[in-house]
ROKOLPA-123977 format. One line per 10 residues: number of its first residue (from 1); their letters; for each residue x, y, z of C-alpha. Coordinates in Angstrom, 1 decimal. Example, Ala and Ser with C-alpha at 12.3 -4.5 7.8 and 13.67 -1.06 7.14 Angstrom:
BEGIN
1	AS	12.3:-4.5:7.8 ~ 13.7:-1.1:7.1
end
This chain:
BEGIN
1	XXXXXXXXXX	-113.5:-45.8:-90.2 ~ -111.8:-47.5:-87.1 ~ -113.3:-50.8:-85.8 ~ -112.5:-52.7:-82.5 ~ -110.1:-54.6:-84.3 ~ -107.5:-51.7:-84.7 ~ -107.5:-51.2:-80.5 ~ -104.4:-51.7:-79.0 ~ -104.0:-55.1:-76.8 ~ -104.5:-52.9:-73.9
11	XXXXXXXXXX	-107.7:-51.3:-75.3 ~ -109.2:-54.8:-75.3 ~ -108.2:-55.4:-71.6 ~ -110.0:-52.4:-70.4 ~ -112.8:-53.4:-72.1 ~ -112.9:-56.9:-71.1 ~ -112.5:-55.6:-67.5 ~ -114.8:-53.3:-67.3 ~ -117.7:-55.0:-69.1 ~ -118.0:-57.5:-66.6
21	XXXXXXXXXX	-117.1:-55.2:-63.6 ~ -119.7:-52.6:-63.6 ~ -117.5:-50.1:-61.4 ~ -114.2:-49.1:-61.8 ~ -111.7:-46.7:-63.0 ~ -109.8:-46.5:-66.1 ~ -106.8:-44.2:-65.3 ~ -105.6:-43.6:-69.0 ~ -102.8:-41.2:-69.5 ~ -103.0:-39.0:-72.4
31	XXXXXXXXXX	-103.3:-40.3:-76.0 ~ -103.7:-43.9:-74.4 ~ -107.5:-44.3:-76.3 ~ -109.7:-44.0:-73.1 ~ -112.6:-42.2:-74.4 ~ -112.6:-45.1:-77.3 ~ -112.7:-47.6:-74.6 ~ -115.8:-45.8:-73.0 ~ -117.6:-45.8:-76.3 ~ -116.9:-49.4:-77.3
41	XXXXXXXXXX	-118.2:-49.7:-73.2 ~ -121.7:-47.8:-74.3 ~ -122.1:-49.5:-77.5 ~ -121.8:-52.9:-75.7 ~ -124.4:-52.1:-73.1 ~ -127.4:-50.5:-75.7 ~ -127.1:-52.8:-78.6 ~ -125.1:-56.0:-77.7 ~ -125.9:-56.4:-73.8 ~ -129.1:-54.3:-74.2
51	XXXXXXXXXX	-128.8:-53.6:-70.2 ~ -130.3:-50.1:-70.6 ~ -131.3:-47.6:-73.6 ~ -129.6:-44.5:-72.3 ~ -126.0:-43.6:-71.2 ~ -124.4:-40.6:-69.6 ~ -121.3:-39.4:-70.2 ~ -120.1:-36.3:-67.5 ~ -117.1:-34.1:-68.1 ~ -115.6:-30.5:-68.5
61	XXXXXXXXXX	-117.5:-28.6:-71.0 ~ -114.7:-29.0:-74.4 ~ -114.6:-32.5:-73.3 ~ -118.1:-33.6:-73.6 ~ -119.0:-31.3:-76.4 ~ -115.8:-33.7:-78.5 ~ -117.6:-37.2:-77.6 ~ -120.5:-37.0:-80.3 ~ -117.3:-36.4:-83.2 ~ -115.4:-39.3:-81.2
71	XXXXXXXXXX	-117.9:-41.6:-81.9 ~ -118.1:-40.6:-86.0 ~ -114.6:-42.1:-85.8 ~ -115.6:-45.4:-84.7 ~ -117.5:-48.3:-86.5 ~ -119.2:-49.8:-83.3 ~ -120.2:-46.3:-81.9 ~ -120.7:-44.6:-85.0 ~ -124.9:-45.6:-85.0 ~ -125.5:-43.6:-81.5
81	XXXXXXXXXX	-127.4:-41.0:-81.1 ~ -125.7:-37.9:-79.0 ~ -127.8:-35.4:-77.6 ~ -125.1:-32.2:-75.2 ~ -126.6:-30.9:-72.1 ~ -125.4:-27.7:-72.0 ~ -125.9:-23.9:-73.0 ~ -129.5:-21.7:-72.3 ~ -132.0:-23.4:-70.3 ~ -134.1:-24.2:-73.7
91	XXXXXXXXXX	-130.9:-26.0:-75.1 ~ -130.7:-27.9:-71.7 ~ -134.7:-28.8:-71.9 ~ -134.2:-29.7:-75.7 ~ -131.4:-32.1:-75.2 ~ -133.5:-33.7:-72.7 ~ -136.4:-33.7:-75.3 ~ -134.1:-34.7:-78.7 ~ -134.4:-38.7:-79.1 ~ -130.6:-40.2:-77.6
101	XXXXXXXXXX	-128.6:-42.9:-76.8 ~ -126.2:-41.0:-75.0 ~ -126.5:-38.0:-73.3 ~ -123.2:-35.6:-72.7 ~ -123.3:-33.3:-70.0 ~ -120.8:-30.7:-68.6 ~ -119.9:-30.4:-65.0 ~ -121.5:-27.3:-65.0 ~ -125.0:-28.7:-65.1 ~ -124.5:-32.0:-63.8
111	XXXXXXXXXX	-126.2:-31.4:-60.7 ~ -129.1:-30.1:-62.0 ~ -129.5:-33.0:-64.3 ~ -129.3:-35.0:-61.1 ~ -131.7:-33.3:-59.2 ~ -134.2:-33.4:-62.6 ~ -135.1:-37.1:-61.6 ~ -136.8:-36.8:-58.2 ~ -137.1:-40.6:-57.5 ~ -134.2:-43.6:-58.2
121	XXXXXXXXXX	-136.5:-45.4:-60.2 ~ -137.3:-42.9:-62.5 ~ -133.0:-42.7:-63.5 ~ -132.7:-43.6:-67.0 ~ -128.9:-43.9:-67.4 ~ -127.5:-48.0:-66.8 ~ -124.4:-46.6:-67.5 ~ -122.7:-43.4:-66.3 ~ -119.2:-42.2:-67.6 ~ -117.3:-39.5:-66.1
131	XXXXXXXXXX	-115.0:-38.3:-67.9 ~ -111.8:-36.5:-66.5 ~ -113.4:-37.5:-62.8 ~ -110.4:-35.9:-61.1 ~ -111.3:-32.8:-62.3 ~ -114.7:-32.8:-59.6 ~ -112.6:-33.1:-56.8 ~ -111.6:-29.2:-57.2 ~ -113.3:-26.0:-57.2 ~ -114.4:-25.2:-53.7
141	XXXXXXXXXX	-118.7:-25.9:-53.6 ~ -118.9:-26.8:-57.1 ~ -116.8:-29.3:-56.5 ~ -118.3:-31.0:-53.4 ~ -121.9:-30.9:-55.0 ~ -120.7:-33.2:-57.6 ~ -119.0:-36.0:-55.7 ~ -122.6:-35.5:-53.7 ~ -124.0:-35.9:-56.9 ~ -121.7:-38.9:-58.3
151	XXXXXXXXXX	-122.7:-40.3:-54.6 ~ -126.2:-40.1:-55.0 ~ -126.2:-42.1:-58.1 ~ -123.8:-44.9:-57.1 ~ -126.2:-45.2:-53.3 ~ -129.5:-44.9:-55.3 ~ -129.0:-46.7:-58.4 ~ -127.6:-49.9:-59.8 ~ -126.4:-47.8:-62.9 ~ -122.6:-48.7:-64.1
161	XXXXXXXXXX	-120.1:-46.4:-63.6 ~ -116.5:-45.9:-65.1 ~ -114.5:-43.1:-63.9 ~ -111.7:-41.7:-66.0 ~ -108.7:-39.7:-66.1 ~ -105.5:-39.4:-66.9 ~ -104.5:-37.9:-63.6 ~ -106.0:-40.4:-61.0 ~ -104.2:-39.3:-58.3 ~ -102.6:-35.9:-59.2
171	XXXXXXXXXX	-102.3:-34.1:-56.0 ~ -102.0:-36.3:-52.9 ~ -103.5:-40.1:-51.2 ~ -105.9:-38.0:-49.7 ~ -107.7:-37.6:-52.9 ~ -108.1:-41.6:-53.6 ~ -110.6:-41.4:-51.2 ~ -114.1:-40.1:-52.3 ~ -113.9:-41.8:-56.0 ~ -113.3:-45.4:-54.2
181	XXXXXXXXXX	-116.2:-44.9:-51.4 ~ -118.4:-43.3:-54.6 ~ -117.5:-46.5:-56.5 ~ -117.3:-49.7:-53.7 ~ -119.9:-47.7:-51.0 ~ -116.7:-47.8:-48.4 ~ -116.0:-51.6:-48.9 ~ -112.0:-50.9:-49.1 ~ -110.9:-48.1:-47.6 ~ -114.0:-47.3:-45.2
191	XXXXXXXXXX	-117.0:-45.1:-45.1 ~ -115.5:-42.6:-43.3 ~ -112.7:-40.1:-44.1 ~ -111.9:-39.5:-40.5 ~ -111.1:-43.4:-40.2 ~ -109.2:-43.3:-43.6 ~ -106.9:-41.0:-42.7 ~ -106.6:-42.7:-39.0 ~ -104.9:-46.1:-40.8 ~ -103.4:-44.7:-43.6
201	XXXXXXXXXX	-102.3:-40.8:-43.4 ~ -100.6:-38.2:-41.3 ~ -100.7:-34.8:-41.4 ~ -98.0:-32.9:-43.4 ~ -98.9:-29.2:-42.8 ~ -100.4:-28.0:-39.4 ~ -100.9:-25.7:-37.0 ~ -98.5:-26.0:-34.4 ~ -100.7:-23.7:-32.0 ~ -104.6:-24.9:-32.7
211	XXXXXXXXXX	-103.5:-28.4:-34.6 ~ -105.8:-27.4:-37.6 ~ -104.2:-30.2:-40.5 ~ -103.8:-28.1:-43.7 ~ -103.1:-31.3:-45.9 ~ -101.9:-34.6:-45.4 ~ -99.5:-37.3:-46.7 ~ -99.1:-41.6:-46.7 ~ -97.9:-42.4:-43.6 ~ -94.2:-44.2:-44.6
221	XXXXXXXXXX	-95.0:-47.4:-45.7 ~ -98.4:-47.5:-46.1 ~ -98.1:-47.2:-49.9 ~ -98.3:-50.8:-50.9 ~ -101.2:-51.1:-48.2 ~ -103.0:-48.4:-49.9 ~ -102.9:-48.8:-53.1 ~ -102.8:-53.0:-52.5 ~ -106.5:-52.2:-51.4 ~ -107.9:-50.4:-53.9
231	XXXXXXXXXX	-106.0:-51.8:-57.5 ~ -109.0:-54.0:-58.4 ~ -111.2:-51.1:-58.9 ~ -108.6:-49.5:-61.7 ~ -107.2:-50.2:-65.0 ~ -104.0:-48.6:-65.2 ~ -103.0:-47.6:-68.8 ~ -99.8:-45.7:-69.3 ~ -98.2:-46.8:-72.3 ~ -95.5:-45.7:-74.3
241	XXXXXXXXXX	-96.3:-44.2:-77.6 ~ -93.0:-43.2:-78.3 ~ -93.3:-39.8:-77.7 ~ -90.3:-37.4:-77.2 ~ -90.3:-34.1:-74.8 ~ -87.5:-31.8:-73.4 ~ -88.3:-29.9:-70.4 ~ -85.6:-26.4:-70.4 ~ -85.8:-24.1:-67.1 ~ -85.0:-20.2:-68.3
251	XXXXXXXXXX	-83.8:-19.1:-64.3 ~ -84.5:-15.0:-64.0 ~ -83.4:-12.6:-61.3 ~ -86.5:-10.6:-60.0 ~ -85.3:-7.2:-58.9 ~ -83.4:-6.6:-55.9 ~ -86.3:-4.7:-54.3 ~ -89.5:-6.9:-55.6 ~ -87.4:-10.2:-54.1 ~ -86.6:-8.3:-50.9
261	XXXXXXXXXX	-90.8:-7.8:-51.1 ~ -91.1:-11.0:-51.4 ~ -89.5:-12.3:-48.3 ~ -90.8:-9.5:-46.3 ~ -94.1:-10.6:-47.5 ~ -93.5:-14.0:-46.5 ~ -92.3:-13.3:-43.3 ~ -94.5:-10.9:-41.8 ~ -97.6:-11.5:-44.4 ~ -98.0:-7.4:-44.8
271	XXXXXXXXXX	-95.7:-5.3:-47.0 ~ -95.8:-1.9:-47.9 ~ -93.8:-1.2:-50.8 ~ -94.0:2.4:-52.5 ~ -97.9:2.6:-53.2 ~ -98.8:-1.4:-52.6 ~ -100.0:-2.6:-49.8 ~ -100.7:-6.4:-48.9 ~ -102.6:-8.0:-45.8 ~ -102.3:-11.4:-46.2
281	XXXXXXXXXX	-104.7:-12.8:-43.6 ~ -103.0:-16.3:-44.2 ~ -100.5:-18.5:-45.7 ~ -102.4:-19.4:-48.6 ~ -102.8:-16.1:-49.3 ~ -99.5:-15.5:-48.8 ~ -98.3:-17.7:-51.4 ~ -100.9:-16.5:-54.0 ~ -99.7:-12.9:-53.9 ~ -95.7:-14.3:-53.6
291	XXXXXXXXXX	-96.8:-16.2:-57.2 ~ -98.1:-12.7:-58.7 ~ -95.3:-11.1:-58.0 ~ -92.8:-13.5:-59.2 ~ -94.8:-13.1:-62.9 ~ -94.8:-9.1:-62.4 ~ -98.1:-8.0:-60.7 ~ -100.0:-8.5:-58.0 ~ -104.2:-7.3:-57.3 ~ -104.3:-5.2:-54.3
301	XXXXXXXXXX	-106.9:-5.6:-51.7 ~ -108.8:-3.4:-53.8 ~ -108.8:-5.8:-56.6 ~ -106.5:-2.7:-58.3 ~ -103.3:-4.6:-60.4 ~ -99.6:-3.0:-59.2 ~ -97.1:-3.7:-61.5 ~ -93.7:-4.8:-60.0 ~ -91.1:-5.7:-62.7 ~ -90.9:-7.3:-66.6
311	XXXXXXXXXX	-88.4:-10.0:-66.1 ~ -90.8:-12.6:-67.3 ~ -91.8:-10.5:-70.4 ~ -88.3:-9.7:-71.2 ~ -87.4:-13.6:-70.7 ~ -90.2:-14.4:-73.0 ~ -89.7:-12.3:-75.7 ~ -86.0:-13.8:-75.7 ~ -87.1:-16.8:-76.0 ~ -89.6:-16.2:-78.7
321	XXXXXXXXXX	-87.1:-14.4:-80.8 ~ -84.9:-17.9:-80.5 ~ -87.8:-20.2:-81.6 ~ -88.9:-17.8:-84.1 ~ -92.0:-21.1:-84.0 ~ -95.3:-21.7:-83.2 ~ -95.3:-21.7:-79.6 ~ -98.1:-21.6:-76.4 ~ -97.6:-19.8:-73.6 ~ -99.6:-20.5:-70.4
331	XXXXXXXXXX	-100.3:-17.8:-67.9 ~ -102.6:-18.2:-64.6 ~ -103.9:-14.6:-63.5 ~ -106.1:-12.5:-65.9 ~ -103.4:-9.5:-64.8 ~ -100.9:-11.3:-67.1 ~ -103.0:-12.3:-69.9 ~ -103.7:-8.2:-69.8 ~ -99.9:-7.7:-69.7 ~ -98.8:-10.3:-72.5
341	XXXXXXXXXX	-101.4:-9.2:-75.2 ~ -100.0:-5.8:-74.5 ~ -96.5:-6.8:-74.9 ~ -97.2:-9.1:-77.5 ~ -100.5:-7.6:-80.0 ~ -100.2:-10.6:-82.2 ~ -100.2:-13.2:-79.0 ~ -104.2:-15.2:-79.8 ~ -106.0:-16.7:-76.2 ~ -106.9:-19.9:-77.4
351	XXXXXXXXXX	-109.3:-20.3:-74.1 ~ -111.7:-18.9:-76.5 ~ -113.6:-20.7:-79.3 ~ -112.4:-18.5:-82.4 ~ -108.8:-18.6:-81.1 ~ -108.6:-22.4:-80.1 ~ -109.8:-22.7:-84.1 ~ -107.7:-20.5:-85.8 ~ -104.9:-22.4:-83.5 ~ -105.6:-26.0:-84.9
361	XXXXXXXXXX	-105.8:-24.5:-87.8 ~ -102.1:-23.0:-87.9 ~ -103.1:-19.2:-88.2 ~ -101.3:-18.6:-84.6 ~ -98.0:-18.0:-83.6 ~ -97.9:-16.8:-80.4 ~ -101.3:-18.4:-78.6 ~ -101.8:-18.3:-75.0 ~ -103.3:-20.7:-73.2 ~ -104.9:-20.6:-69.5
371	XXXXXXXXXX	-105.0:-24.5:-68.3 ~ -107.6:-24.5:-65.5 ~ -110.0:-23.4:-68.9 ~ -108.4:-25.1:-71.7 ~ -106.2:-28.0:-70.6 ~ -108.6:-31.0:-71.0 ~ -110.3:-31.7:-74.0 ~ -108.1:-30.3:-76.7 ~ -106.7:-32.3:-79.4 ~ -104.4:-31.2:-82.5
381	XXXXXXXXXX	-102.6:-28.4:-81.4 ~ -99.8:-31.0:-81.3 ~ -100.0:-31.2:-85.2 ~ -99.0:-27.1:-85.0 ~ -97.1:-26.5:-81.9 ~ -93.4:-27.7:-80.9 ~ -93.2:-25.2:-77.8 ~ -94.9:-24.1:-74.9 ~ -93.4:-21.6:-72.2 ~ -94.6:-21.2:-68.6
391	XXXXXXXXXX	-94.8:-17.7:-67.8 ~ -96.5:-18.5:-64.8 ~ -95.6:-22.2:-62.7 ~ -99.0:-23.8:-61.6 ~ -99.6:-25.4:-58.5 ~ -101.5:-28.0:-59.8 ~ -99.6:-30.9:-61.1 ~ -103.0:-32.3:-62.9 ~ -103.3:-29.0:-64.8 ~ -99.9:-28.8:-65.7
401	XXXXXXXXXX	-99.4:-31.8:-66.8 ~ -102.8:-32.1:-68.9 ~ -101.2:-28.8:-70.3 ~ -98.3:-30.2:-71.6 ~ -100.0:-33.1:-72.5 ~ -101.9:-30.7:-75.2 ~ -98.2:-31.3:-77.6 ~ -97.1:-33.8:-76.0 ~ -99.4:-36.2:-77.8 ~ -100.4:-39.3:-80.0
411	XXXXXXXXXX	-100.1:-37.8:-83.6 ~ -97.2:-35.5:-83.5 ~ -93.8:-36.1:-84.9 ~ -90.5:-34.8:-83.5 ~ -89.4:-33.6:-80.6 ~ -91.4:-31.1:-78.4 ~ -90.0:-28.6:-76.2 ~ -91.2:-27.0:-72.6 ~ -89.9:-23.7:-71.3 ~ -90.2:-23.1:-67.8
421	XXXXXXXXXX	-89.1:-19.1:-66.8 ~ -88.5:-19.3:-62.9 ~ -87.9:-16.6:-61.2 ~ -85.0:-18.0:-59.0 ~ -84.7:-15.6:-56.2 ~ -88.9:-15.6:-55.8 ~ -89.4:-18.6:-53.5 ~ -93.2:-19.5:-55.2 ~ -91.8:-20.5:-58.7 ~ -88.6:-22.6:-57.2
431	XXXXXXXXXX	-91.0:-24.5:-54.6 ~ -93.4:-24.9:-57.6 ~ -90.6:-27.0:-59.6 ~ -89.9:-28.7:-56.7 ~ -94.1:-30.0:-55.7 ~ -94.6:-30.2:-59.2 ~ -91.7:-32.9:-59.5 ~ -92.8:-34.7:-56.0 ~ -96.5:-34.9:-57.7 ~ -95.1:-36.7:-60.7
441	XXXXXXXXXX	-92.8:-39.0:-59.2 ~ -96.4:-39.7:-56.6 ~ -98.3:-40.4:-59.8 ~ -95.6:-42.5:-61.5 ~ -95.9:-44.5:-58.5 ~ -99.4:-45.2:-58.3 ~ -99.5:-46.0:-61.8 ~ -97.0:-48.7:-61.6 ~ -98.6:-50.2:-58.3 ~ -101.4:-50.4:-60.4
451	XXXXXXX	-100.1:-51.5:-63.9 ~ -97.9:-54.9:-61.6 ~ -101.0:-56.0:-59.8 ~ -103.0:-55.8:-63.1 ~ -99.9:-58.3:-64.9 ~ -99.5:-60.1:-61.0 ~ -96.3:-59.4:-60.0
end
């Protein structure tokens, strides 16, 4: 069993940190140790500080279910006793009801947790950990209800709270934002998003006729300002644990006619195209149909699926017949999960419980993966698979990155290897590269602003 003695040096810095700063964030890429540092953090504040007898640790559903065999692994953390809020509404009530140190609960029910306890004073948790915080930004409502949530308890409360994730700032400087204000109460970058934006953002895509901002970027120069402002709050941990990837782009032509659709599509946003016919009412929806169709299908306005072309599929099996390996491919629409478990009967979705077992367990060959369900949360897959392929290139650099990150791990050995099939005359997957690439070299950025004011330079 693993003590604090075997944490890395900067293990013990994040801990040191954060014990006597009772807010913060520890943005921990992948395979860094984080949720060990957040144990070590509970264990410290039950039996050695004894600030408070319960703790609460938030995060995606696989996640939190993974922290009560986390802390089996540890010697400090090993003696707590986990109770997971989550399942039927008489699990929920007996989780409440079982005797527990720590308390895991899954986004999905985090609100309702929160609105359990009717007064401040009757909030047990001294500590709250949310784990894979980024993650509550998304998801329309769901989304928004939890920062209200997270907000509620940092306004209401005195209650500790660490934020974690290994993507802290995965999409734009927009989102840097609500986590500070939840975490200082507006202290550094204002109360106000209105007056954020004012001193330290511009708009990047808008409406030239009404002025409506679609999303927004730094203003040039304002990097150093920005992230100057808020580094105190975060522990930056990115190290290198010698781990070896090799990212190959497979380029496909699309048909003649489906790329013509494409651009017709994008141009007009309405195409009518043998029996298909699109409406796109915006550009958003614009570039959600142009992202079907460069994978082969497309839902109608009917919900109905129209097939276009097989490219992909044929690109696929090419490269599967090469590897002749283990190997994960993710997908984003349930249209081509359909389509690749026909093409491929043996293929496994490991977004479900049996299949993400018989996965660790090396009984899969061909498993596919969706990462909005399955990328966080998931560890020894790298112990079976070299290879993943991208049928489909996600917007989100978080999600696709986390993906990866699945292989791309502490544990494995060798060289792993990422296929990207982009359809090269489809516009969606080429611009796709291209954001996903400006999102990394963003996040690279903000890690190392981070990581030099931590050592003072």
């Amino acid at each position: 069993m693993r003590c604090l003695g075997d944490f890395r040096p900067y293990q013990h810095q994040a801990l040191a940190k954060f014990t006597e700063q009772r807010r913060g964030y520890l943005a921990a890429k992948a395979g860094a140790g984080k949720t060990a540092i957040a144990l070590a953090l509970a264990a410290h504040v039950l039996h050695d500080a004894f600030e408070t007898t319960k703790v609460l640790v938030v995060g995606p559903k696989r996640v939190v279910a993974q922290w009560p065999q986390e802390a089996q692994g540890w010697e400090f953390s090993q003696p707590l006793r986990f109770s997971v809020y989550q399942g039927t509404r008489a699990e929920r009530d007996q989780a409440l009801a079982t005797d527990h140190d720590v308390l895991a609960c899954s986004f999905e029910f985090f609100p309702e947790l929160v609105a359990s306890y009717k007064k401040a004073a009757d909030w047990p948790f001294g500590l709250v950990v949310f784990d894979e915080a980024s993650r509550l930004r998304q998801g329309g409502r769901r989304g928004a209800v939890g920062w209200k949530c997270m907000n509620s308890i940092a306004r209401k409360t005195n209650a500790r709270i660490l934020m974690m994730s290994g993507s802290p700032r995965p999409g734009t400087a927009h989102e840097l934002f609500a986590p500070v204000a939840i975490l200082d109460g507006g202290a550094r970058l204002g109360t106000t998003l209105t007056a954020f934006r004012s001193q330290y953002l511009e708009p990047n895509k808008q409406n030239r006729h009404t002025g409506q901002v679609y999303s927004w970027r730094l203003r040039p120069g304002m990097e150093q300002a920005l992230y100057g402002a808020i580094g105190d709050l975060y522990y930056a941990v990115a190290p290198d644990l010698g781990l070896k990837s090799v990212t190959v782009d497979r380029p496909v032509a699309l048909p003649a006619k489906v790329a013509a659709a494409i651009r017709t599509l994008a141009r007009d946003q309405v195409l009518d195209l043998d029996d298909l016919e699109l409406v796109a009412a915006s550009q958003g929806t614009v570039a959600g149909k142009v992202h079907q169709m460069c994978g082969g299908a497309v839902f109608d306005a009917d919900g109905r699926v129209s097939v276009l072309h097989g490219t992909k599929l044929d690109e696929l099996a090419e490269i599967i017949e090469e590897v002749d390996e283990p190997m994960i491919v993710c997908y984003w629409y349930s249209h081509e999960l359909d389509r690749l478990q026909a093409r491929f009967p043996d293929a496994v979705d490991i977004t479900t419980e049996q299949g993400l077992a018989d996965a660790k367990a090396g009984k899969v060959k061909l498993a596919l993966l969706h990462p909005a369900s399955a990328a966080h949360g998931i560890d020894g897959l790298q112990f079976v698979f070299d290879y993943m392929t991208w049928f489909a290139i996600p917007a989100s650099f978080e999600l696709y990155d986390q993906a990866c990150k699945r292989i791309v791990r502490s544990g494995r050995t060798g060289t792993a290897t990422i296929y990207r099939i982009v359809a090269s005359n489809g516009i969606a997957d080429v611009r796709a590269i291209e954001r996903l690439a400006e999102k990394e070299a963003e996040q690279d950025i903000f890690f190392k602003h981070l990581e030099e004011q931590q050592h003072g330079f």
